[in-house]
N, C-alpha and C positions, 0 to 999 in steps of 0.2 A: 373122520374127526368126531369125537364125542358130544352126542348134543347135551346143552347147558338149560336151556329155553324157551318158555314156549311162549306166542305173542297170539292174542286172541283179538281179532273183529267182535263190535259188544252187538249190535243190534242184528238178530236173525242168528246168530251164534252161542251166544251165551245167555240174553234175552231175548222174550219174544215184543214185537213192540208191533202189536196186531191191532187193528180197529174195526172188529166185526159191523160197526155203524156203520164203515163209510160205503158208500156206492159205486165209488169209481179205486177199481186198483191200479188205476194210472196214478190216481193220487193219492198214496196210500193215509197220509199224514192231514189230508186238509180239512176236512171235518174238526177233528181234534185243536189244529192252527186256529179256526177263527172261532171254535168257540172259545179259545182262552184270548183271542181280540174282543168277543163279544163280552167275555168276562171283564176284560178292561173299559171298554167306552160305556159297559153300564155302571161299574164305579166312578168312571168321571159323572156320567150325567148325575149320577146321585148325590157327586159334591160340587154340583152348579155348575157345570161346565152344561153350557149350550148346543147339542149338537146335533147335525143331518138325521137322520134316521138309519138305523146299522146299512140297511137294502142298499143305501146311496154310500155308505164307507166301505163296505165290503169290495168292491172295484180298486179301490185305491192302497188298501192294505195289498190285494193281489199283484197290483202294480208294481209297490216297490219290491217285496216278497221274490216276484216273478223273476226282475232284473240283475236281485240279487244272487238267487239262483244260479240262476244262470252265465252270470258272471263266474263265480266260483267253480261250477263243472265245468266252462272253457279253460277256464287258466287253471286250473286245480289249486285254487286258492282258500285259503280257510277260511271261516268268519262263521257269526253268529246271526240268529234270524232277529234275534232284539234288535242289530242294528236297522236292517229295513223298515220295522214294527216302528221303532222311534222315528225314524223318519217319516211314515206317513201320518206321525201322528202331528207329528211339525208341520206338515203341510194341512192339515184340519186345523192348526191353531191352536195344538196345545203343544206348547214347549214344556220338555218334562227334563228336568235334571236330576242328579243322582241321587238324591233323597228322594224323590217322589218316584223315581224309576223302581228303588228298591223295594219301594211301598206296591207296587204295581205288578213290577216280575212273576209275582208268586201264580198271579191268576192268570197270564199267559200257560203256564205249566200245570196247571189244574187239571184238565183234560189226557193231557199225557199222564200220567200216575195211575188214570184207570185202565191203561191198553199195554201194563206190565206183565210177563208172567216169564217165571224163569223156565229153561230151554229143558227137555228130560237129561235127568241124569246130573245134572251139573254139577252137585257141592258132592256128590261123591268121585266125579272124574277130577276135579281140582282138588280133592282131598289126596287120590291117590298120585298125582303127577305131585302135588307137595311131597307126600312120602316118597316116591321116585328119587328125591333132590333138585328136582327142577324150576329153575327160575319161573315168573310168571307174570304176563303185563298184556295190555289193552292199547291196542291201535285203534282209532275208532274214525270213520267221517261222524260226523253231527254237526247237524246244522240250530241244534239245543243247547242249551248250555250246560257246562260239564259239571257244575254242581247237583243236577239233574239229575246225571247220571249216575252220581255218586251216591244219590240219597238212594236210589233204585238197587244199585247194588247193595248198600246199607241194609236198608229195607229186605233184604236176604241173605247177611249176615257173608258176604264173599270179598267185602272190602281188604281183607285178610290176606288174601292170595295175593294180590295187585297192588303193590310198594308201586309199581311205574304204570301209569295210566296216560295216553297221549291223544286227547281229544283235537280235533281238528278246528273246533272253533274257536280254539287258543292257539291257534299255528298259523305259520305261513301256507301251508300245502296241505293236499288234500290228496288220500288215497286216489290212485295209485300213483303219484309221485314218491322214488324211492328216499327224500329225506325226510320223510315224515315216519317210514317203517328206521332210517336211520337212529332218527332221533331215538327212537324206542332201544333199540340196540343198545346205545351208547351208555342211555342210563344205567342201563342191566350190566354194564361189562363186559358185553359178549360179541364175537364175532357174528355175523350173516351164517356161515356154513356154522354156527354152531347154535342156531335156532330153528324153529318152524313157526309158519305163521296159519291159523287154522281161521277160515271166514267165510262165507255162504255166497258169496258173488266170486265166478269165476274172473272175471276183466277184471276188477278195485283191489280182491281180496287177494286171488291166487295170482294172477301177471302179476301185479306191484309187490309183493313178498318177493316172488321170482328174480323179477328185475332187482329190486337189494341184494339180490343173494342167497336166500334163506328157503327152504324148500316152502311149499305153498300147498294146504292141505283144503280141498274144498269140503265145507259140510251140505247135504243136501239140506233145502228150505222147502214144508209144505207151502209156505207161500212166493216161492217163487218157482217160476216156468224153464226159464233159460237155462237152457245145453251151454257146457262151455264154450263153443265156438269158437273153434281154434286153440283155445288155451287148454292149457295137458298137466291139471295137477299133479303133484306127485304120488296125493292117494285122496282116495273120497272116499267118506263115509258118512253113514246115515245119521248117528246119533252121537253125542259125547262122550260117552262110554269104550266106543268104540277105538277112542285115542290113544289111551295108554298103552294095550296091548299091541299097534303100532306102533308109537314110538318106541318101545323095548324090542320091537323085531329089528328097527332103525336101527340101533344099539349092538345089535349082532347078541344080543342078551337071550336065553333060551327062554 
């Protein structure tokens, strides 16, 4: 069958969302996390709000953070890290509603916006799969918010390519549950066998594509380690570039 399709994983794929500061690559993101907590509780203290010292809230952010977590990779369930964020912020005593959330949001994500950098090759592999005729859309976990992501995209000019964008922290499911790659499909109009889904984690990216249906293309990641193990993408390759002249071999196209 002809493919129609292609559905991209955004972090490690298409972006890199690297944090050379942090020290521990168990946690590639926490660095980044609480300095945009520490961004927020120094705006509260600076409009009168009374509070611990960061030392003694820094436990309690990781707390709710942690649970949330972790909830979400058991059941492969979507959500946002705001929600944890607010919650330990209720539990410190500040009740924060949605006008003052929105006042606040930005400097949660401060931090993030300097650990962007786009993946090699990228606006010309999407240029050419657009000339190719093929569809083009973003499956994503994030545990960020998708507005976020969209600015970053923005921010290099690729918003263009991706009419359907399917962030996880506006879903019920989280990669690799296959109705989350569904959902993606359905926007697009396209069958399973008539997509591929390309993402840098063998288990999330290539098994859960697989499992829909759709072949599951891994990219390698300088920053990550893991052999697929057990999982058998349909082709791996190093770099973005490298895409298109597979997919057209895909194609049976000379």
């Amino acid at each position: 069958m002809t493919l129609k399709a292609v559905l991209f994983d955004l972090g490690g794929t298409l972006l890199h969302y690297q944090d050379s500061r942090e020290p521990d690559p168990r946690h590639p993101f926490r660095r980044v996390t609480m300095a945009g907590i520490g961004n927020i509780i120094g705006h509260l203290a600076a409009n009168g709000h009374r509070l611990p010292p960061f030392e003694e809230l820094g436990p309690i952010f990781d707390h709710h953070i942690g649970l949330a977590y972790r909830a979400a990779v058991s059941e492969l369930r979507g959500g946002s890290i705001e929600t944890p964020i607010r919650a330990a912020l209720a539990e410190i005593g500040v009740e924060v509603d949605e006008g003052s959330w929105a006042e606040l949001r930005p400097l949660l994500y401060r931090a993030v916006d300097e650990i962007v950098s786009p993946r090699q090759g990228l606006r010309e592999t999407l240029t050419a799969l657009q000339e190719a005729g093929f569809q083009m859309g973003i499956v994503s976990n994030t545990f960020w918010a998708s507005d976020l992501h969209d600015r970053h995209l923005s921010r290099y000019d690729l918003m263009e390519f991706f009419p359907v964008r399917i962030y996880s922290c506006d879903m019920p499911f989280l990669k690799p549950h296959p109705a989350i790659f569904n959902t993606a499909l359905e926007r697009l109009g396209v069958l399973p066998e008539e997509a591929v889904y390309v993402g840098d984690r063998p288990d999330v990216d290539v098994a859960g594509a697989q499992k829909a249906g759709m072949r599951g293309v891994l990219i390698r990641s300088p920053y990550r380690l893991e052999e697929p193990d057990g999982v058998e993408p349909d082709a791996v390759i190093n770099e973005l570039p490298e895409l298109p002249p597979l997919l057209q071999a895909w194609q049976g196209r000379p």
